[in-house]
C-alpha positions as CSV (number, residue, x, y, z in Angstrom):
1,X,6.1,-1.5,-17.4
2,X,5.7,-4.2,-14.7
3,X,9.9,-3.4,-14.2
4,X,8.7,0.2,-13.4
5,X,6.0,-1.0,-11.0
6,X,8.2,-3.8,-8.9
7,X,10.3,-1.3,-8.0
8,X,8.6,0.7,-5.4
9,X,7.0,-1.1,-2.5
10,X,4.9,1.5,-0.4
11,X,4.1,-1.0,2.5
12,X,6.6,0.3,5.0
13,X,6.3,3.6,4.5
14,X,2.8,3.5,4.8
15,X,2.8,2.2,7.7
16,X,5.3,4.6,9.1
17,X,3.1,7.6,7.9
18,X,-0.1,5.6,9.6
19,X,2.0,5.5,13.2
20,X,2.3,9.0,12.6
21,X,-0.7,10.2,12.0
22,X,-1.9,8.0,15.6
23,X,0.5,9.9,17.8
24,X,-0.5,13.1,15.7
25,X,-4.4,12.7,17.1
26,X,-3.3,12.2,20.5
27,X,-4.5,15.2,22.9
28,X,-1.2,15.5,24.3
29,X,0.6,15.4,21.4
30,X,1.7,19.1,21.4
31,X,3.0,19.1,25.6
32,X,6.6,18.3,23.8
33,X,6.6,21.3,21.1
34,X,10.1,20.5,20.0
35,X,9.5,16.3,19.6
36,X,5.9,17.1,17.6
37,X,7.7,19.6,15.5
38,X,10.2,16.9,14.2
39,X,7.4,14.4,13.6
40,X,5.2,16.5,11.6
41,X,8.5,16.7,9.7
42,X,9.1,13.4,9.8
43,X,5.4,13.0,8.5
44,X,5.8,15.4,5.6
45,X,8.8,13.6,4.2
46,X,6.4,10.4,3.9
47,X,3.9,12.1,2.5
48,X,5.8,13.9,-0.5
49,X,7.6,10.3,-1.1
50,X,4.4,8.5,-1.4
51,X,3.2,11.8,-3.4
52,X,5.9,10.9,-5.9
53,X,5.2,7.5,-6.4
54,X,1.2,7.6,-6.8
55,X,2.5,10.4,-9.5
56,X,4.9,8.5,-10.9
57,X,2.4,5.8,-11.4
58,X,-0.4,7.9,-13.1
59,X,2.5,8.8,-15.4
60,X,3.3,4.8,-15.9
61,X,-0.4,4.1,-16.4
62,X,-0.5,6.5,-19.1
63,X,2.5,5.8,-20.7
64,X,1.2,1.9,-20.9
65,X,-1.8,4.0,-23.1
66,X,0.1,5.7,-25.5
67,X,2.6,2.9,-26.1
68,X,-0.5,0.4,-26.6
69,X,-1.9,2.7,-29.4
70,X,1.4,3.1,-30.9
71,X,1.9,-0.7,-31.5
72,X,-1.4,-1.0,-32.5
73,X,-1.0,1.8,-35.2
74,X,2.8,0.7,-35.9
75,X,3.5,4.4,-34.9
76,X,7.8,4.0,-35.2
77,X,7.9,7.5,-33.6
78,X,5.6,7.1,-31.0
79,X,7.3,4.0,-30.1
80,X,10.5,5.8,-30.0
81,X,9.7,8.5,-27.6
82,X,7.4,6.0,-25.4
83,X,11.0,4.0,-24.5
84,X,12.3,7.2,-24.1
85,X,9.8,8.6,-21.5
86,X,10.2,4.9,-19.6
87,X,13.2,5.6,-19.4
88,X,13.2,8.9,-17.6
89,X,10.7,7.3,-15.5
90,X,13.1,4.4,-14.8
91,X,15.4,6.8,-13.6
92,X,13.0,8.4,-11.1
93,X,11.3,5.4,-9.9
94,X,15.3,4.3,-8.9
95,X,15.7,7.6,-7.2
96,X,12.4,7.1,-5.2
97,X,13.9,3.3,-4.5
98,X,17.1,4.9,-2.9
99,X,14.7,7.0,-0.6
100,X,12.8,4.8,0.6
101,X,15.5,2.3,1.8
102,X,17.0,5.9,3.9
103,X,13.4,5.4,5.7
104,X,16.0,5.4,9.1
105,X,15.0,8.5,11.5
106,X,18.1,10.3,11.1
107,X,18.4,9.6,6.9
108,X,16.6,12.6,6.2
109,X,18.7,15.5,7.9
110,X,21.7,17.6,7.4
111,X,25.5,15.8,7.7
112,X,28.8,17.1,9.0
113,X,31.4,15.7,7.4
114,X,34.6,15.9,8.6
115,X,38.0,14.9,7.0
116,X,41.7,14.2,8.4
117,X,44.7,14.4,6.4
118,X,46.7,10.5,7.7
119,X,50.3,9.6,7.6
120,X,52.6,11.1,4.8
121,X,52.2,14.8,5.4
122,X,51.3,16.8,2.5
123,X,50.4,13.8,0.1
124,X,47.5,13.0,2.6
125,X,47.0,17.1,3.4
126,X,46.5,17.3,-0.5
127,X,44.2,14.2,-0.4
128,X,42.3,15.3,2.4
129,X,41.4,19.2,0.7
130,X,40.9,16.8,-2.9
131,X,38.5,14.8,-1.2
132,X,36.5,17.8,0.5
133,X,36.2,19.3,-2.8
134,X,34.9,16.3,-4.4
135,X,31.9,16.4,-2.0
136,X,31.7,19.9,-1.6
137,X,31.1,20.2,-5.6
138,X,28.8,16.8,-5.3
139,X,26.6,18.7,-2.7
140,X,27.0,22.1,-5.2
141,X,26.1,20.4,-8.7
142,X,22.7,19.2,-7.0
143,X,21.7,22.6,-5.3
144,X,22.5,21.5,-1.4
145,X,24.0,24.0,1.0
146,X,27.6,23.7,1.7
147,X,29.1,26.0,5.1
148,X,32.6,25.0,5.8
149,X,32.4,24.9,9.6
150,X,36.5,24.9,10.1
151,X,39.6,24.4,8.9
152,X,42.9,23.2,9.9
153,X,45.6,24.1,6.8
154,X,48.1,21.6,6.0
155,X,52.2,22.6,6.3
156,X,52.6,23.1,2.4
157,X,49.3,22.3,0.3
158,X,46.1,21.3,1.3
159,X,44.4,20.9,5.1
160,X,45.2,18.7,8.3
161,X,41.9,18.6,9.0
162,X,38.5,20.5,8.3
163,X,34.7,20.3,9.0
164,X,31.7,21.4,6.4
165,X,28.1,21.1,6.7
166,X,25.9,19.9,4.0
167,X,22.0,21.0,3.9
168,X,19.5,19.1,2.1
169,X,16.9,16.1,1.8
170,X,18.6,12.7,2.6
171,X,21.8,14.2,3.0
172,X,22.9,11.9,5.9
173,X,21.2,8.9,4.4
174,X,23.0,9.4,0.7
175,X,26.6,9.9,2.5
176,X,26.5,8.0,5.7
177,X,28.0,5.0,4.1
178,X,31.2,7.2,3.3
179,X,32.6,7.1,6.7
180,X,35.9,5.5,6.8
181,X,39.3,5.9,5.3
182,X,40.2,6.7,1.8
183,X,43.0,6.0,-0.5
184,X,44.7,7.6,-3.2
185,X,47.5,5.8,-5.3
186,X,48.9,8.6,-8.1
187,X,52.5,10.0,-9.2
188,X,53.1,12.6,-6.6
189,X,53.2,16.3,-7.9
190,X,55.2,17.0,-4.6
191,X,58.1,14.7,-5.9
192,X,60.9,15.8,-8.1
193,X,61.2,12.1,-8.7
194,X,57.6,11.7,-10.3
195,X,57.8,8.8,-8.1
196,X,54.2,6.8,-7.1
197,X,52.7,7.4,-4.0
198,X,49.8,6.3,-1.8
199,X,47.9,8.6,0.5
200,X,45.4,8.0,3.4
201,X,42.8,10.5,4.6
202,X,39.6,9.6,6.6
203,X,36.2,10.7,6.4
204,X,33.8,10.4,9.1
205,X,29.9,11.2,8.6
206,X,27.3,12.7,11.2
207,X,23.8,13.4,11.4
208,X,23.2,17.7,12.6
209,X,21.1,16.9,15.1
210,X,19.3,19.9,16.1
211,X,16.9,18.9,18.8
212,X,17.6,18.4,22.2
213,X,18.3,14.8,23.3
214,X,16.8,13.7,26.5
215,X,19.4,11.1,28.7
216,X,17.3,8.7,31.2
217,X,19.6,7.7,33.6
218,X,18.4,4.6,36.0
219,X,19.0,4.7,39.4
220,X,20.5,1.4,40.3
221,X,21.5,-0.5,43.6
């Protein structure tokens, strides 16, 4: 049980959410409509994380109960579904873990996520459309969005380049760290030859940013 517990630290967040909630009691803060909209937001995604975990703990507490009792009363099956409900709960408290390490401002929103076929022609075109389908069907098999924003096909199979959009919680944060190039090393299905070959496409990850950004530029001498 003490596993569970030491893997959820709340300090940081809290105090995140207690920043917050200052600037939220400030008279002025609805004269920027657009910046108070996207911290009350902001705010909300703190408060259902540390929702989760004061849940999650109840749950621990009581679990700590019931698995007590059944060692008392040498109760095998009670014992038995005890590890199995820490388990589950294991599993949860790592998925909390994840989300509070994407505590960055932008971890939370929507991504783009655009892909580009590299050198080898269609080998890297059929890599590029393999690996859009991979996260197309990632985003799919947990219930996110997916908008395929454009596409660029390739000569014979697959695409030169294309951009989707993926909507959901933490989208940004969970794939930012995909950004970069990929390889794939497989017989080729395009050679007669059967004959091994290696294919590059890149993947580059960005935040939807839907609010206007404000640019302060200094006047200097």
């Amino acid at each position: 049980m003490k596993e569970l517990r030491s893997f959820f630290e709340t300090q940081k967040i809290e105090s995140k959410r207690n920043k917050l909630n200052n600037l939220i009691e400030d008279p002025k803060f609805w004269d920027d409509r657009k910046k108070a909209e996207k911290l009350l937001k902001e705010k909300k995604g703190f408060d259902n994380l540390l929702n989760s975990q004061k849940h999650s703990e109840n749950e621990i507490n009581e679990l700590y109960d019931i698995f007590k009792l059944a060692k008392d009363e040498n109760d095998k099956q009670l014992i038995q579904e005890s590890l199995l409900k820490f388990a589950d709960l294991k599993t949860e408290f790592k998925k909390l873990e994840i989300k509070c390490f994407l505590s960055n401002e932008n971890d939370r929103l929507d991504s783009y996520l655009e892909f580009h076929a590299g050198a080898g022609g269609t080998e890297s075109q059929d890599w590029a459309e393999m690996l859009r389908r991979m996260y197309m069907k990632w985003a799919g098999n947990r219930g996110h969005k997916v908008e395929l924003i454009s596409e660029h096909k390739g000569d014979e199979a697959g695409v030169k380049s294309s951009v989707i959009k993926i909507s959901g919680e933490y989208i940004y944060g969970f794939l930012k760290s995909e950004s970069g190039i990929h390889r794939l090393v497989r017989i080729s299905p395009f050679d007669s030859g059967a004959r091994r070959h290696t294919s590059f496409a890149s993947v580059w990850v960005y935040p939807v940013i839907s609010e206007d950004i404000d640019v302060e530029v200094l006047d200097k001498d």
